[in-house]
C-alpha positions as CSV (number, residue, x, y, z in Angstrom):
1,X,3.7,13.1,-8.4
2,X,1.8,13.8,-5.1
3,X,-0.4,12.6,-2.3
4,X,-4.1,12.6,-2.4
5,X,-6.4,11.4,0.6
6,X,-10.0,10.7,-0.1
7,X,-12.1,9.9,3.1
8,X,-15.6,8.8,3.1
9,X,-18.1,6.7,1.7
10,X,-18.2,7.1,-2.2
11,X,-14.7,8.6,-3.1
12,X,-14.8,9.6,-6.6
13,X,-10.5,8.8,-7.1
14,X,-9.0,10.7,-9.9
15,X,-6.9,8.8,-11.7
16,X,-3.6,9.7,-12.8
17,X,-2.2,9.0,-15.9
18,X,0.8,6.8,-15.1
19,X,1.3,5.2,-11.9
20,X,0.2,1.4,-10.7
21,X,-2.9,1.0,-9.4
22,X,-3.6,-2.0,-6.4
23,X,-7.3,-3.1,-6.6
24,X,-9.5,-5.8,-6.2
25,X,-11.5,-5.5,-9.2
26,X,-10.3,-3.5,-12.3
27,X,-12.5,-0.3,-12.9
28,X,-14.9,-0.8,-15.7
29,X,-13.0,2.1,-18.0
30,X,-9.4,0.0,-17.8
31,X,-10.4,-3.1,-18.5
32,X,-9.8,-3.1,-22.5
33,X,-6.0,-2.5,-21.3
34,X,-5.2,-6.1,-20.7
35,X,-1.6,-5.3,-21.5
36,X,-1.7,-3.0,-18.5
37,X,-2.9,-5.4,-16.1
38,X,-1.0,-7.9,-13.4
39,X,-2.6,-10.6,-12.3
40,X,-0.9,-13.0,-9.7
41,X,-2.3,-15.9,-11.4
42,X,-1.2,-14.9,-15.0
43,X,2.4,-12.4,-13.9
44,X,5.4,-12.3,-11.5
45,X,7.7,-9.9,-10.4
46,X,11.4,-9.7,-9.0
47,X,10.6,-8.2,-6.1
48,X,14.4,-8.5,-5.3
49,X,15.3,-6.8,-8.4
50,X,18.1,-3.6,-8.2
51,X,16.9,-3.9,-4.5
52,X,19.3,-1.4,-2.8
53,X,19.7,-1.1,1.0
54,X,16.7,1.3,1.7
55,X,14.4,-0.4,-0.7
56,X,15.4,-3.9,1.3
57,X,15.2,-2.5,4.4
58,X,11.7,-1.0,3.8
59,X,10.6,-4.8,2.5
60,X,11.6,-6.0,5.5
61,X,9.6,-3.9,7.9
62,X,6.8,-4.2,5.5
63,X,7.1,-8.3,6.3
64,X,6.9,-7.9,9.8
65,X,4.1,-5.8,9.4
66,X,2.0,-8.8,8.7
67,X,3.2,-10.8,12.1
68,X,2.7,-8.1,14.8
69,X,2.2,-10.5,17.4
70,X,5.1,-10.4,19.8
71,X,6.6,-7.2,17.9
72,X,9.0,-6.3,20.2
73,X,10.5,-10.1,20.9
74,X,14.3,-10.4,20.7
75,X,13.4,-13.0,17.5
76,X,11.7,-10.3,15.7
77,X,14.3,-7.7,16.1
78,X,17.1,-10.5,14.8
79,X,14.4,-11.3,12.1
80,X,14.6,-7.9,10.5
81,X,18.3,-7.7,11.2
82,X,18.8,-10.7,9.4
83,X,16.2,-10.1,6.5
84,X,17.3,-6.7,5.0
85,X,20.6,-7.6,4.4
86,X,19.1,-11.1,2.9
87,X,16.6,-9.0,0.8
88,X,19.4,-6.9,-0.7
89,X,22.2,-10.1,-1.7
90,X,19.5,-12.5,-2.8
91,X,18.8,-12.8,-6.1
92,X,15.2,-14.0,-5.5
93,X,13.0,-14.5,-2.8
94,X,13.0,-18.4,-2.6
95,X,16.5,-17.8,-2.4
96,X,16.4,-16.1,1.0
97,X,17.7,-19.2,3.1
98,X,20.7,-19.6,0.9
99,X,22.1,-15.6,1.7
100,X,21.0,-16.3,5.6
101,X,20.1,-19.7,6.8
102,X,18.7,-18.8,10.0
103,X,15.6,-20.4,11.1
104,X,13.3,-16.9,11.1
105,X,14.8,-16.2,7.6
106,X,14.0,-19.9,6.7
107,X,10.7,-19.8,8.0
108,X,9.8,-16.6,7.0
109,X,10.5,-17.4,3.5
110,X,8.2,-21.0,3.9
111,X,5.3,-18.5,4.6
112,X,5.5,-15.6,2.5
113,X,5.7,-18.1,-0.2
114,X,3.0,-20.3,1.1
115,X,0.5,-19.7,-1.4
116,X,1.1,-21.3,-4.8
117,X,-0.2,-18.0,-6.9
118,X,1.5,-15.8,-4.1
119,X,5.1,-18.0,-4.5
120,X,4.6,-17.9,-8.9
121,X,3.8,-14.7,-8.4
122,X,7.0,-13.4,-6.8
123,X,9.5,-15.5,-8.3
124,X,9.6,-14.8,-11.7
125,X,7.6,-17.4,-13.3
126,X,6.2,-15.0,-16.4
127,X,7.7,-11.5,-15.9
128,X,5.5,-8.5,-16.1
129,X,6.4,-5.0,-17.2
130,X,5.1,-2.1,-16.2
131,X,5.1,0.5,-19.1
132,X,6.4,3.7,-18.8
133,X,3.9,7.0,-18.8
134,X,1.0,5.0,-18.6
135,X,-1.4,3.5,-15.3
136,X,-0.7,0.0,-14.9
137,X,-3.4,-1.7,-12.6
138,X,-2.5,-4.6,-10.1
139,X,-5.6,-6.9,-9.4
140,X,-5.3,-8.5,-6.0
141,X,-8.3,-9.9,-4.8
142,X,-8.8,-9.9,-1.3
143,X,-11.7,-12.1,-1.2
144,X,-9.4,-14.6,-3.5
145,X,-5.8,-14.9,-2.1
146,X,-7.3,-13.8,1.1
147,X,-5.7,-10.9,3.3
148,X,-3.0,-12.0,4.2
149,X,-1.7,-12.9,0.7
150,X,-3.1,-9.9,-0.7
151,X,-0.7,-7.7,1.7
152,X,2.3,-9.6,0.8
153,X,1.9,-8.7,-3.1
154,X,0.9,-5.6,-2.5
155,X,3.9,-4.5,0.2
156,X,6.1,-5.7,-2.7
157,X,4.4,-4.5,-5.7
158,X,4.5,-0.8,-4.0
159,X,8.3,-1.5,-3.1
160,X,8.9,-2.4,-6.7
161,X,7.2,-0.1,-8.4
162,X,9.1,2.8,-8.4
163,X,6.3,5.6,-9.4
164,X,3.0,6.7,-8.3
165,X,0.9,4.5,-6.3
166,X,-2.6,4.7,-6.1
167,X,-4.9,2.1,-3.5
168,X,-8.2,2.1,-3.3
169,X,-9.6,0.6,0.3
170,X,-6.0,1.8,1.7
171,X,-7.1,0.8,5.4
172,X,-6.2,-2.8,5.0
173,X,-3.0,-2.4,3.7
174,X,-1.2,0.8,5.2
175,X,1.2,0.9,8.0
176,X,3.5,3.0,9.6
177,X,6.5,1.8,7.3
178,X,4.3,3.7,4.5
179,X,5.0,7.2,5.5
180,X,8.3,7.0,3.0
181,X,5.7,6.9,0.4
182,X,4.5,9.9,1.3
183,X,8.0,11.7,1.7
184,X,8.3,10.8,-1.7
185,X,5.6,12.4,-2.9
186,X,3.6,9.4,-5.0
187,X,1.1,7.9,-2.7
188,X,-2.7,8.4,-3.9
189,X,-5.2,6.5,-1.6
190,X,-8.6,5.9,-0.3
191,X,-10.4,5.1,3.2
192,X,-13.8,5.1,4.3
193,X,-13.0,6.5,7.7
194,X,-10.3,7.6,9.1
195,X,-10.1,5.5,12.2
196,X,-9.0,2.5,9.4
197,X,-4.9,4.1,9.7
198,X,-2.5,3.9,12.4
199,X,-2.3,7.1,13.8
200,X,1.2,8.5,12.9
201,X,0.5,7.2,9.9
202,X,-2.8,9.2,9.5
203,X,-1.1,12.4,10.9
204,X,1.4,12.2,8.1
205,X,-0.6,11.6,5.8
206,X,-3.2,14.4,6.5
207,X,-0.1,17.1,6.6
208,X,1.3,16.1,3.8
209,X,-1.7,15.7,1.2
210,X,-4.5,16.8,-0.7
211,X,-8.1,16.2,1.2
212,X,-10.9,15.2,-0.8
213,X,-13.9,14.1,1.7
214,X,-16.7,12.5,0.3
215,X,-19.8,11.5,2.6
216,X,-17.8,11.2,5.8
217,X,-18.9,10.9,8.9
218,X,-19.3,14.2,12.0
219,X,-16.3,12.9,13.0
220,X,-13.8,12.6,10.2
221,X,-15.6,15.7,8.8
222,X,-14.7,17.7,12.0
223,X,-11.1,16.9,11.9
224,X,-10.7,17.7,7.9
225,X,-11.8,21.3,8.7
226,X,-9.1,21.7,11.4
227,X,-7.1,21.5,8.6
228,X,-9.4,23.4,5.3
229,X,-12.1,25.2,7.0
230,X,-10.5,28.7,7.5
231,X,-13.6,29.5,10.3
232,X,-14.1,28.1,13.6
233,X,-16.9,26.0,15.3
234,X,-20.0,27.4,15.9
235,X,-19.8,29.6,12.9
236,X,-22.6,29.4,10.0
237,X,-19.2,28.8,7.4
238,X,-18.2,25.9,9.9
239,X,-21.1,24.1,9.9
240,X,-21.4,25.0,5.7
241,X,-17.9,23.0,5.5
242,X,-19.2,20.1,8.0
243,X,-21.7,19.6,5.9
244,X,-20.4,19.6,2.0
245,X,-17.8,16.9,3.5
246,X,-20.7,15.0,4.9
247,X,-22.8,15.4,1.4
248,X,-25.3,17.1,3.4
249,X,-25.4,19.9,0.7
């Protein structure tokens, strides 16, 4: 497994051959794979499944990545104190309130499972397997479930999925709380511009994987080559790379 980057405005993502992919619309050349596809309306996970302490405390950041407001309240902080340990006894996630029936966990678990295809979804209604040496694609339409739902099944599709991740239009979805992914070696992902990640998020991920721009902008393109362009600004091989990663050439 490994990490892939690709920046700009037509990234041409090479797929890998096992792994899940997150996207909003299936690509043309998987779509005779219907075995291989999840869809929210149709599948459902565990998410809770051989949860372990570090996958259920990673789930639990993840979820309060989707309420920053108020961040750094004392009812936050109890919140994710609270929901990790909740996350790894329960047995499912509309069983949350039953492990710790405190009013954050208790309302946290009335809107993450708001939704009726989000709640069928993630509690095990028709289970889906992901096959083994093979890409497995997740459709989860933005424009359907909206954002909001569409980051709650796909923080815990990439926690339950235990292999290579790879998501497309990555600046809606990635936080902080992903760089794991990245220590791990399995996260391949797409942004138009740079500016779309949090910033330790986007220095982590810039060390620690392959670079692949694609019609980026002067400035995206300028901080790629502090990184791949062996010769400094001002330099006829500078302004060669400045402009291949801009597809002026």
């Amino acid at each position: 497994m490994t990490n892939v980057i690709y920046i700009g405005l037509e990234p041409e993502i090479e797929y890998p051959n096992d792994g899940l992919l997150i996207c909003d619309e299936v690509p043309q050349q998987f779509r005779k794979y219907r075995d291989n596809i999840f869809t929210p309306r149709d599948h459902s996970i565990n998410p809770l499944e051989n949860n372990n302490d570090k996958t259920a405390r990673e789930q639990a950041d993840n979820i309060y990545t989707i309420y920053p407001q108020g961040a750094n309240t004392l009812t936050v902080r109890d919140g994710l104190i609270d929901l990790a340990p909740a996350l790894r006894t329960a047995k499912r996630l509309d069983e949350l309130h039953k492990v710790a029936p405190s009013d954050e966990i208790v309302r946290l678990e009335k809107d993450i499972l708001f939704a009726e295809v989000t709640r069928k979804a993630l509690t095990y209604h028709r289970p889906f397997t992901f096959k083994k040496n093979t890409l497995s694609i997740a459709r989860i339409s933005r424009a359907k479930l909206g954002l909001k739902d569409a980051r709650i099944l796909t923080y815990f599709l990439m926690s339950y999925y235990k292999g290579q991740i790879i998501l497309p239009d990555a600046g809606d979805y990635l936080t902080d709380t992903h760089i794991n992914l990245l220590l791990e070696k399995r996260l391949i992902f797409s942004v138009t511009y740079l500016k779309e990640l949090p910033e330790k998020f986007k220095r982590a991920a810039l060390i620690r994987s392959q670079r692949i721009p694609s019609k980026t902008n002067y400035e995206d393109a300028a901080e790629l080559a502090t990184y791949d362009c062996p010769f400094p600004p001002h330099t006829d091989g500078y302004d060669t790379f400045i402009k291949k990663a801009m597809g002026h050439l």
